[in-house]
N, C-alpha and C positions, 0 to 999 in steps of 0.2 A: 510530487509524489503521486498523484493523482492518475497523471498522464503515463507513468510506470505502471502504475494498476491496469491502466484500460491496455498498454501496449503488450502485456502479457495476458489480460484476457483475450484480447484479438486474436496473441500470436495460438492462445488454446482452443480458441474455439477455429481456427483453421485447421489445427492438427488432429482436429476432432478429437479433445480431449489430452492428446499427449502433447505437451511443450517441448517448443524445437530446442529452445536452449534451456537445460532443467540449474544453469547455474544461476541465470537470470532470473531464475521464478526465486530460487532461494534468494537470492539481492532484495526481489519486489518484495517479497514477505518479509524480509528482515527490516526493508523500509520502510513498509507498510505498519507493520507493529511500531516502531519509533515514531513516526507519524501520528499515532493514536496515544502512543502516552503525551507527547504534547498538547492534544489539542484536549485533552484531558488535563494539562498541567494549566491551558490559557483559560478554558472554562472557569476553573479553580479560581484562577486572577481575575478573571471576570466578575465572576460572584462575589467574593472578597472585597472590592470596589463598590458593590451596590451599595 
């Protein structure tokens, strides 16, 4: 997911601001979001465990 974040920040900061492909950025933020409720979900489990 990570590597989705940085390839769409790259491809923004070439376009100086505007993204070349604007389906793509919706994709990276839609994964990006899921991404964050997981690692919010393993935290949870993590703690849980202590």
């Amino acid at each position: 997911m990570g590597h989705l974040r940085d390839l769409a920040a790259h491809q923004t900061d070439q376009a100086r601001g505007v993204t070349p492909y604007p389906h793509l950025q919706d994709r990276v933020n839609h994964l990006s979001q899921k991404c964050e409720q997981l690692d919010m979900l393993l935290e949870a489990i993590n703690a849980s465990e202590d």
